[in-house]
N, C-alpha and C positions, 0 to 999 in steps of 0.2 A: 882726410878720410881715404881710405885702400877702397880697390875696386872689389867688389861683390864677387864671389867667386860663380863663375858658370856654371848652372846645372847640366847634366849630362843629355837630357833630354826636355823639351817643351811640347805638348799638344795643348793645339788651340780647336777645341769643340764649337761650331757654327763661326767658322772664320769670316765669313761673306767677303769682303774688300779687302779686309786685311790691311789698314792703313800704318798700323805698330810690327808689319812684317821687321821691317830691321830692325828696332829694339828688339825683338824675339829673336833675333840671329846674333844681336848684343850679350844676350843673357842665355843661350844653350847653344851646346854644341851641334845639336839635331833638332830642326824642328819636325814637329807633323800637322799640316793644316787640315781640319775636316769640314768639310762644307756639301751640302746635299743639292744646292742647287744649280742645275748643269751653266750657265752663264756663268757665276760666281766661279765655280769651280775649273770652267777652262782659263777665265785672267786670272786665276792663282796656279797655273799649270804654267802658263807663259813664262811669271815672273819668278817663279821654281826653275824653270831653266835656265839664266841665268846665274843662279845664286849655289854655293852648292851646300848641302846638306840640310835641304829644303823638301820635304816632299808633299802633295796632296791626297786625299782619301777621299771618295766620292761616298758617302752613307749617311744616313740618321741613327746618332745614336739614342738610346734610352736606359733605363733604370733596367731594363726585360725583355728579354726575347716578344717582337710584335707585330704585328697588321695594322698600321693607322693612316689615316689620312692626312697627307702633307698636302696644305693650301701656299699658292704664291703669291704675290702681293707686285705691284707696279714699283713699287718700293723692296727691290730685293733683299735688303739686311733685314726688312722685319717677317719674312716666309717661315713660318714656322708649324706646328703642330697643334697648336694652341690656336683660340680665336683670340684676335685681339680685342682690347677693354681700351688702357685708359689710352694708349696710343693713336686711336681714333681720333682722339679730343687733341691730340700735338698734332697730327696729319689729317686733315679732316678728308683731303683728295684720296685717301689710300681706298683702293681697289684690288679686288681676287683677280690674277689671271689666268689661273686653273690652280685644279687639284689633284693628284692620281694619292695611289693606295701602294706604300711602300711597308718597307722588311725592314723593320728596326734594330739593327744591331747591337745588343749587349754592353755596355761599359766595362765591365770585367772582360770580356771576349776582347775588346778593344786595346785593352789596356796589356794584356797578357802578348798580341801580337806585336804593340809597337816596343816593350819594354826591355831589352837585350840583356843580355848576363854581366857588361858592361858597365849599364847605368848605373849610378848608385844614387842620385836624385832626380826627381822630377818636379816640374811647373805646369799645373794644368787651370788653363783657362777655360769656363763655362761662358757661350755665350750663345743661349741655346731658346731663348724667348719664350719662355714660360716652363721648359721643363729642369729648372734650376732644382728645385725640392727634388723630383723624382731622382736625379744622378745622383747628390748628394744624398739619398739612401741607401743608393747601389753602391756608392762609393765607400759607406761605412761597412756596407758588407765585405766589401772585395777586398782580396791581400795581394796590393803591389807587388813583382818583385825590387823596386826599388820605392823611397820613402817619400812622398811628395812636400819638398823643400817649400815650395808655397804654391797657394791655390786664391786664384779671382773668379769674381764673379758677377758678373754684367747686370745691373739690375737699375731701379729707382727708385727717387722718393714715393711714388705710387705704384698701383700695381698695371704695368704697361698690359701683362695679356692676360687670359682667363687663371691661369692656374699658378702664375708667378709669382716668386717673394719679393717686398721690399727693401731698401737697406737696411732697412733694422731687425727685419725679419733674418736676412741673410748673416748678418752679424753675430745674432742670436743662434741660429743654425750652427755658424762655425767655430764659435767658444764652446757648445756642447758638441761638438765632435773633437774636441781636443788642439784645436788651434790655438797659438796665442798670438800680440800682437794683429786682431780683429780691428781692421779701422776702413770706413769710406771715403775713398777718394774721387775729386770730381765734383760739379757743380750743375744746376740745372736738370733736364727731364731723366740725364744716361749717366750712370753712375758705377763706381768698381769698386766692389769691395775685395781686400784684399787680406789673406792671414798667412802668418810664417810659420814652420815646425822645427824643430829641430831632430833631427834624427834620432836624441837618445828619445825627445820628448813622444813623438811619434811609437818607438819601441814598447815605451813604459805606457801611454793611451792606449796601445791595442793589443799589450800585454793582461791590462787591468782589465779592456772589455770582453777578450776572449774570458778571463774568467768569470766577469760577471753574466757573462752569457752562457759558460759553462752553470752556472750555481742556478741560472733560471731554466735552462734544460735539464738538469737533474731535480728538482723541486717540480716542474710541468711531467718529468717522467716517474719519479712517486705519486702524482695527484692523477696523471692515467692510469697509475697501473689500478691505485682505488678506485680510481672509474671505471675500468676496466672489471674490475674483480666485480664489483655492484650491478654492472649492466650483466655480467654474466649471470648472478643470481637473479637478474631481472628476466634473461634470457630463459632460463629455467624454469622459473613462474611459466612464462607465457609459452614456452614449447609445450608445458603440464596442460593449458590451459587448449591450446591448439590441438594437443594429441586425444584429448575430452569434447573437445567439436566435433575432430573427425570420425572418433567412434560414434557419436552422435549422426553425422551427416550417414555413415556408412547403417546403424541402424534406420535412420530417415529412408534411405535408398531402398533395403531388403525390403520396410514397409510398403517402399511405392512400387516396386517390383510385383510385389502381389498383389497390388489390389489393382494393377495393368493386370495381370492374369486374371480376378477376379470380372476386372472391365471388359476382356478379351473372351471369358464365358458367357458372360451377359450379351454380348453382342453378335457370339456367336447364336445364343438361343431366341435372340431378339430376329435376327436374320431372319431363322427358321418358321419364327411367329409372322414374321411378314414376309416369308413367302404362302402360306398359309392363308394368311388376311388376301393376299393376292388369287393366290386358287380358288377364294369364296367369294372373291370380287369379281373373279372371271364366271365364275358359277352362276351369282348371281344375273351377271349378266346376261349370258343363255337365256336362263328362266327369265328375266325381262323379256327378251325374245320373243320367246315361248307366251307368257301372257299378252303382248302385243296380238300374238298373230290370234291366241284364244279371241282376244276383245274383238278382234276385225271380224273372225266367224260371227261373233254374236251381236255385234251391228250386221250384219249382211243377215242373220238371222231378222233380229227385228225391223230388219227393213223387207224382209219377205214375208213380216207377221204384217207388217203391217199395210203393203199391198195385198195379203189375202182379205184381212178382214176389210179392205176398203171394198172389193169385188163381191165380200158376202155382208153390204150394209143393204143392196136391193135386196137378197135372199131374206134379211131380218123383219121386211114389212111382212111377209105374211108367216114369222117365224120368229116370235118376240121373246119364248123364254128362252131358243136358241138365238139370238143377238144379245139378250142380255148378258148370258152365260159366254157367251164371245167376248160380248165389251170389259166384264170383269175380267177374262183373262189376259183379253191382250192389254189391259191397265196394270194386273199384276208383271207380265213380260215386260212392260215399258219399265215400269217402278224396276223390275229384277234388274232393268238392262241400264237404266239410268243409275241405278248403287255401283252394278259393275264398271262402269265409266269412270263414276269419282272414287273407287277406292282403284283402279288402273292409274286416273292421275297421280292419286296418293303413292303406289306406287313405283310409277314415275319420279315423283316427285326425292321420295327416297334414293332410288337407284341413284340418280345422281347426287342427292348431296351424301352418298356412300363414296360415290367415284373420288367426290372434291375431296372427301375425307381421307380418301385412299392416298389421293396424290398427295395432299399435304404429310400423311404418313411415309410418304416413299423421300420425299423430300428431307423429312426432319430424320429419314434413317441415314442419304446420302451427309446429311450436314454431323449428325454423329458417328459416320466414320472417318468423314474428314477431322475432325475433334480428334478422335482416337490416334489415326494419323499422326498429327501435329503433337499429342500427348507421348505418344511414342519415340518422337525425334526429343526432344527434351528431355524425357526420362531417360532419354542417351547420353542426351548431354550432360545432365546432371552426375549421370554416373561416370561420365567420363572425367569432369570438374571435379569430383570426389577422391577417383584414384590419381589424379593430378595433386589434389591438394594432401593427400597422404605422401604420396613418392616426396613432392616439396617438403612435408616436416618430417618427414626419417632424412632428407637432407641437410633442415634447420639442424636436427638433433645432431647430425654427424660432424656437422658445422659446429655447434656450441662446444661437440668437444673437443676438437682442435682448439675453439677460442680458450678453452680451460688450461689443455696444453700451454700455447702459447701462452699464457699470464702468467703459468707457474714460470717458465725460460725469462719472463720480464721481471717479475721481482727479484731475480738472478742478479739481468743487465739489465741496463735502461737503453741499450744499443737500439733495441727493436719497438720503442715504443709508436713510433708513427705508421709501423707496418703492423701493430696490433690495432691501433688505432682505424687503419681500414679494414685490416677482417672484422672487426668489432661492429663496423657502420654498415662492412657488408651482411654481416649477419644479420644485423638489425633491421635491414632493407630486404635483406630474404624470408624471414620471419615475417615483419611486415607485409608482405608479399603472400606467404601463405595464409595467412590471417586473413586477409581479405579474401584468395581463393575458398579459403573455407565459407567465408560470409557469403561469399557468391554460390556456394555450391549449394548453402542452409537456403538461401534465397530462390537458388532455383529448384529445390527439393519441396520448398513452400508452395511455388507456383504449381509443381505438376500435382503435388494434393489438391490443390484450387481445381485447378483443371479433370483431375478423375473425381471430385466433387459436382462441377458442372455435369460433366461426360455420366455419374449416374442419376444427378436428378433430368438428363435430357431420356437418359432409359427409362426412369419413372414415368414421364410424358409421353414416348413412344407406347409403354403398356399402355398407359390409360388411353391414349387415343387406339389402340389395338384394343381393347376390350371396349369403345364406343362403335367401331368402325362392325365389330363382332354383333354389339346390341343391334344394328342398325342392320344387319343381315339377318337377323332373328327377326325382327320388326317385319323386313320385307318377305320374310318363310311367312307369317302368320297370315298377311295380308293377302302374297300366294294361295295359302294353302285356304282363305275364308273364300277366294275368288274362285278356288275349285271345287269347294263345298256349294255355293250360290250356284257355277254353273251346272253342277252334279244333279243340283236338287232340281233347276231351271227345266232340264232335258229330260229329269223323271215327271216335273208334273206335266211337261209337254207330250210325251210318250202315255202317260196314263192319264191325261185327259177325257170325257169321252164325248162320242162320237157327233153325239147332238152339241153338244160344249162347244170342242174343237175340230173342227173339220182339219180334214187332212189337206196339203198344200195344194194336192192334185186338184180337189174339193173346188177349194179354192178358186183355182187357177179359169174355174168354169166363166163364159162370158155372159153379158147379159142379154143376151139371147135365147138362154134357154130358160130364164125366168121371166121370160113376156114372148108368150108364143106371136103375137104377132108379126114379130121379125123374121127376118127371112132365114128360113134351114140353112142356107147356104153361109151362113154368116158365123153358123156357131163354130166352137173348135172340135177341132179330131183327138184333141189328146185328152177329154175329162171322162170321168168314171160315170156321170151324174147319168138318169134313165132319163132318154130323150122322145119319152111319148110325150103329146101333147097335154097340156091342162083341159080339164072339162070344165064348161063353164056351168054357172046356177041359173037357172029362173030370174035372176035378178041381174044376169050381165056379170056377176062378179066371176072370177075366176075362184073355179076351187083348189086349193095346192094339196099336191098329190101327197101321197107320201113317201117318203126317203129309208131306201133298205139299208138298214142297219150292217155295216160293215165292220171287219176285225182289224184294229189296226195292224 
């Protein structure tokens, strides 16, 4: 048998130890070892120095450009990307000895820097512990510049780590990528599979599959552009449907506008009412006042009736139709002065639960401007959520017709369909977009109706407590005005009482001294009206009582 002729190049992907380094020096003229972990990769740095056309590459490669977490292992050939599975069960001592967060380098990127204008074949080895599947997609996509003469791949009868193929799996993988000669070699847990191409075979595989990937891009770019054209008439629906909201929301808005101005007169007249209810509450009060200080005269009165008539009860034994005419009046004073009393508590009793009334009115007028307030900020916002969600669909709309544009230029070419495909999705997401601002804006146009529905039945309750708070002032005028009628009438029948009836205070004021002569002159007072001759007595000891000159009041 002839020796194998040399491929131009070799990359061995997760080299770790690299024990088959010199068959790889056997079989290409260039190798490139990659290995990500720094021990591994400085003793393949060493034994590169020596050797020549040897080089290493410190990276992780993957299927895509990425961020992932590379874990190490005490067992450095199995440090990979992937957790390990069945491996656990062959090494049961393996242990993490850290992890960090690396930059996955590209297989295509990779493959583009090591592959020279030179090479005309390549052998690329996978030995990448578990992300076998991912290269070999990246690999079907990428276009070498030279043809890869054969490709291994490191695997086993089981699946060693979370995301790995088995031999059979891998087998199957590489007959459907256009390999032939697909066979495992090797025995036990670590195994290689291995496939040959031949360069015309390779040409005509990925001759075939560019066009069968052309035939499924052109058939996926007629079934968008029909997608496309349908979402568009759908888009049309719903901007029709959107543009009928926002007339909607914008007639909602003018309705809530005015009846803020409506709520805005009511509470300006409401103010008005209760400052009002306030000037009649302070009125009122005065004239409580004013009937205190009345009641206090007319106890200080009846308290001077009724030390007279205690001083004219000796006068009454020899002056019985004048005591009795006394006693009737000063019972009728008491009774006047005892009514005046309980309708003053009365009142009283009003004045204040007017006040309570008041306050509770002042209170529920402060809590319905705060309402108005807070109704006013809303109906701001609502209107501001309105002209937002309008400006948004004359954007949707400016928007769809570009997307209309753009379909017509795609039923053209199929060049542009993944770039119609996001103005499409972005439309649909802006639409969407104003769809909801409109539902938010119908929603907050609902609340501030809620809200000037509240804010007029709370006006409702401020009237009706203002026309309680008004009865209640009226209550206490009548109760005033029957207090100044009783004391009106009280001081007329006191005034025109007469003389034998009601003595006068002076009368009164006389001591008992001068109705028992016995006692000494020097005793009586200097200030009474009364005639201070002596009584004549009778024949029988008694005293006779004089008689009393009639006086004008």
């Amino acid at each position: 048998m002839g020796t194998a002729p040399k491929a131009d190049l070799l990359i061995h992907i997760g080299a770790g130890g690299c024990r088959e380094l010199n068959a790889h020096m056997n079989e290409a003229r260039r190798v490139v070892l990659v290995e990500p972990v720094e021990r591994s990769a400085a003793a393949l740095e060493m034994r590169a120095r020596e050797r020549s056309g040897v080089s290493v590459l410190r990276a992780v490669v993957a299927g895509e450009p990425r961020t992932a977490t590379f874990t190490e292992y005490n067992m450095l050939d199995a440090s990979s990307l992937s957790r390990p599975a069945g491996i656990r069960k062959l090494f049961p001592g393996l242990a993490s000895t850290g992890s960090h967060e690396v930059e996955c380098k590209p297989l295509s990127e990779l493959l583009q820097e090591q592959i020279l204008e030179s090479d005309k074949s390549l052998v690329l080895v996978l030995d990448v512990n578990g992300w076998e599947n991912d290269l070999l997609i990246a690999l079907e996509r990428a276009d070498p510049a030279a043809p890869i003469m054969e490709l291994r791949v490191h695997c086993g009868p089981a699946q060693l780590f979370k995301d790995s193929l088995t031999d059979k799996e891998t087998v199957d993988r590489l007959e459907g990528l256009g390999f032939g000669d697909v066979q495992s070699t090797g025995a036990g847990a670590f195994r290689v599979v291995k496939a040959v191409r031949s360069p015309e075979t390779g040409a005509g595989v990925r001759s075939s599959q560019l066009n069968e990937s052309l035939r499924r891009e052109l058939e996926e770019a007629l079934k968008a552009c029909d997608d496309a054209a349908s979402q568009c008439e759908d888009l049309r629906v719903e901007l029709a449907a959107a543009r009928s909201a926002a007339e909607t929301a914008d007639a909602a808005r003018v309705s809530a506008l005015k009846a803020r101005d409506e709520a805005e007169g009511e509470n300006e007249t409401l103010r008005a009412a209760l400052a009002a209810a306030q000037a009649a509450a302070e009125t009122a009060s005065e004239e409580r006042e004013t009937a205190w200080e009345a009641r206090a005269e007319a106890v200080k009165e009846c308290d001077a009736l009724q030390a007279a008539l205690s001083s004219a009860r000796a006068e009454a034994e020899t002056a019985g139709e004048q005591r009795a005419a006394a006693l009737k009046a000063r019972d009728e004073a008491v009774s006047q002065c005892e009514a005046v009393r309980a309708e003053l508590s009365a009142a009283q009793a009003a004045a204040e639960h007017a006040a309570g009334e008041h306050a509770a009115a002042l209170k529920a007028r402060d809590e319905a401007a705060g309402q108005c307030e807070v109704l006013r900020a809303e109906l701001s916002a609502a209107q501001a959520a309105a002209e937002t969600a309008g400006a948004q669909a004359e954007a949707a709309l400016k928007s769809r017709d570009e997307a209309v544009s753009q379909c017509e230029s795609l039923r053209a070419s199929a060049a542009g369909v993944d770039r119609l495909k996001t103005v499409n999705e972005r439309q649909r997401r802006e639409l969407e977009q104003a769809r909801k601002r409109a539902e938010i804006a119908q929603d907050d146009l609902a609340l501030a109706l809620r809200m000037q529905t509240m804010a007029q039945q709370d006006l409702k309750s401020l009237q009706n407590d203002y026309r309680d708070v008004v009865s209640v002032k009226k209550q206490q005028d009548d109760l005033l005005a029957k207090l100044a009628s009783r004391l009106s009438d009280a001081s007329v029948y006191l005034q025109t009482m007469p003389d034998a009836a009601a003595p006068t205070v002076a009368e009164l004021q006389v001591s008992d001294t001068e109705l028992d002569p016995e006692r000494h002159p020097q005793n009586l007072e200097s200030g009474g009206d009364f005639d201070r001759t002596p009584s004549k007595r009778t024949k029988s000891g008694k005293t006779k009582p004089k008689k009393s000159k009639k006086r004008k009041s």
